[in-house]
Structure formats: C-alpha cells, structure tokens
N, C-alpha and C positions, 0 to 999 in steps of 0.2 A: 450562576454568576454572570452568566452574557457572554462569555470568552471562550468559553470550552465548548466543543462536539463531541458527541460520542460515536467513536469509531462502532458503535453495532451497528448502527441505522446504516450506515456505508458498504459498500462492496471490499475496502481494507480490511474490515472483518471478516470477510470472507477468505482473502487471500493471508490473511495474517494466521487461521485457526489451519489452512491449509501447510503453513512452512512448519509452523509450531509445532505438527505433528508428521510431517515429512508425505505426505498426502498429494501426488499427486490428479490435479481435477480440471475439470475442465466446466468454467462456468459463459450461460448464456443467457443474452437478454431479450425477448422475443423483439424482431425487426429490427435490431441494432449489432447482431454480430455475436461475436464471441475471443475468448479465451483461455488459453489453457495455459497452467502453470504448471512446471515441472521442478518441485523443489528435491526431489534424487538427484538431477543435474544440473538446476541453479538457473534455468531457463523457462522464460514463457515465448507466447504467440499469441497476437494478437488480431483479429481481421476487424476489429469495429471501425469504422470511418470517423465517429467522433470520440475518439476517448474520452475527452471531457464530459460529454453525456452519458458514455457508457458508465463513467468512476462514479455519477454522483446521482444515481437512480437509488429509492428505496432499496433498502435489501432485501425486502419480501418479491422483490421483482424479478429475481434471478431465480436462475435455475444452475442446480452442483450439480453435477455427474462424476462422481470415482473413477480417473482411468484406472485400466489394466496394465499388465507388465507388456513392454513393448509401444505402448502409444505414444510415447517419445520418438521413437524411430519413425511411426509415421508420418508423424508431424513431421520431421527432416528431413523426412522423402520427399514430401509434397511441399515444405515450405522452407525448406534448408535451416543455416544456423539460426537457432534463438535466440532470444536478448537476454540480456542476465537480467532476473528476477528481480533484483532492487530497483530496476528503473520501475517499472510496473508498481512495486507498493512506493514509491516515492510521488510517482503521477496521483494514485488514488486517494492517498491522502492530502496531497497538495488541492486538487481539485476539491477533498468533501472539505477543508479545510476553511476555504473563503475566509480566509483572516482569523480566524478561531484557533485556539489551542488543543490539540488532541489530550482528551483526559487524562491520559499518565504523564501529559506534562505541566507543570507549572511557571510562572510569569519571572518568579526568585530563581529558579535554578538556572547554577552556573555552568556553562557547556561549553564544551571544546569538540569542534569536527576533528573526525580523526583522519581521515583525507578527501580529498576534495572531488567533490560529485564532478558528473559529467552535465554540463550548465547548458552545452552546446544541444545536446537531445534532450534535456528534461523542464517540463513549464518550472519558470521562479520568477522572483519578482524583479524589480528592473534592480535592486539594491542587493541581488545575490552576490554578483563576485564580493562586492564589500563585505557584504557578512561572513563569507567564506574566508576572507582572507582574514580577517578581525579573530575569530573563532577558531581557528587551526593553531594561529597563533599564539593567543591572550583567554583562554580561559573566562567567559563574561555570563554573567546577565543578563538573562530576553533583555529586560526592562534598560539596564546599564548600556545593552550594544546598542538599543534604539535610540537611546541617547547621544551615543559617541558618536553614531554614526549618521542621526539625525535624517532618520527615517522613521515612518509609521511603525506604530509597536504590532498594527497588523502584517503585517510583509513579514518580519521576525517573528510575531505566529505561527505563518505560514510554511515559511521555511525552514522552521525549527519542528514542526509536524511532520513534513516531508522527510526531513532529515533524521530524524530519528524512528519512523516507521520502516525505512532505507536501512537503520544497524549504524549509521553514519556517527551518531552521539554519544559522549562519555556525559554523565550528570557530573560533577567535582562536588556537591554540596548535599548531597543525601543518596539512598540507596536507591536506586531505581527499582520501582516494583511493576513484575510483567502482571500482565493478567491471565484469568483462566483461562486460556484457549481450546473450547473443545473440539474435540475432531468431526468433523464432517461423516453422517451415514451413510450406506452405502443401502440404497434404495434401488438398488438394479433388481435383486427376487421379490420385492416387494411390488414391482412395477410388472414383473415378468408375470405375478400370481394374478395382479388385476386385469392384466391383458386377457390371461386365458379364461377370465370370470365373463370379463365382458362380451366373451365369444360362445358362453352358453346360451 
C-alpha cells in the first residue's frame, strides 16, 4: 500500500523478538558499535555514535549474541546505569519508520497514549508535543489527529510507530494483534564447534 514498513527488515525486530521472549542480547554492527539490551531488568546500552544509522541498517547486517547470566552486571561496572529499554525500541522504529506505518498498525485506528513519552531524549517530529497532548487526552484517528491538528499524516505515522513499539498505545477500535516473535538462537556451541574445525 506505500504506507506501511515491515518491522523484519529493521533492527526493531530484532529487539522486539528479544523482549517478547525475555532474551537478553547483545546485538552488533560491524564498524558502527553496538548494543545490548537487557529485557530481565528493563535496560539497554548503547555505544554506537550514530544511532540513526545504527536503527536503520538491513537486518541481515547485524550480529545477536545471547548474553549469559551476569552480563548485566558487567555492563554496570563498566558503563553504569542503563536506559530503560523503551527509549531504544522507540528510536528504532521512529528511525526505520521515515513516515510509514509499522505493519500492525493501521491509518483508522483510534489511539490513546497512555502517558507521555520522554520527547526531551527521544527523535519526534516537530508536532510531537501536539499529538501527545491530543491523544492522552481524546482518543483519535491517525488520519482524524492529522487533521485536527493539521499536520502531515506522515509525522503521525511516525510517531504513532514509535509509540506503540515503546508499549505507549491503547488501539479503542479493534483488537490489536502482536505477531510471532520468535526467539533468538543461541549460536555460541555452534561457533565454538566451527572454531575448533577450523583449527584442524
């Protein structure tokens, strides 16, 4: 239809099949950094210098790694407290978003933020606070707020993608259906077996 992304191509899918199944991982992108999300405690870390370009690389581009029990604590040694995890899938999908609709969402559905993101750390559009305040409020329509509010129906796109990969959305006008999320392998003996091949 022209409007819609599919969250697989994107790194949200990645991070999305990671919470869904309580997994925490740690993904990286060769010469652009990495991070690691810790959904047992609700926290990531992040070192990439561009997050924008880190969020919106193929997903065939990355590399998952399953941490172990304890890799949380490292991470806090070395890099103190982490961010809560919603900014992170809020970013990745704002970023794969570029005005598109993430496929579990629709252009009719009526939504209500359940409370209000933090707008001051996270990319939005220049018409966030308005939609924000609009939609906590008033229960509306993508299509209905870009009207009221007389703004680009991409910006409400966008931050209706964002906002509801974040947990941030109630649908009011149909059931919201998740998708399948499957869990991430854990390819550490598998890597371990081809190391010791390759040392014959």
């Amino acid at each position: 239809d022209g409007y819609h992304f599919d969250p697989r191509n994107y790194l949200i899918d990645i991070l999305s099949r990671a919470i869904a199944n309580k997994q925490d991982v740690q993904v990286s992108l060769a010469g652009s950094g990495s991070l690691a999300i810790f959904p047992s405690i609700g926290v990531y870390y992040c070192d990439a210098g561009d997050e924008k370009a880190f969020c919106t690389e193929a997903v065939e581009k990355y590399t998952v790694k399953i941490l172990g029990a304890g890799a949380s604590d490292i991470y806090a040694d070395s890099q103190g407290q982490g961010r809560n995890f919603d900014e992170i899938l809020w970013k990745a999908s704002y970023y794969a978003s570029n005005g598109r609709l993430i496929n579990s969402c629709e252009r009719e559905d009526v939504i209500e933020i359940n409370h209000w993101p933090n707008l001051t750390r996270l990319p939005c559009p220049d018409s966030a606070v308005a939609i924000t305040a609009l939609l906590t409020r008033y229960p509306t329509s993508v299509t209905l707020a870009s009207r009221i509010l007389r703004v680009p129906i991409e910006e409400v796109f966008s931050y209706y993608s964002a906002a509801y990969s974040a947990g941030l959305v109630s649908i009011h006008n149909r059931q919201a259906t998740d998708p399948d999320l499957k869990p991430h392998k854990d390819n550490t003996m598998l890597r371990q077996l081809l190391a010791k091949i390759s040392r014959l």
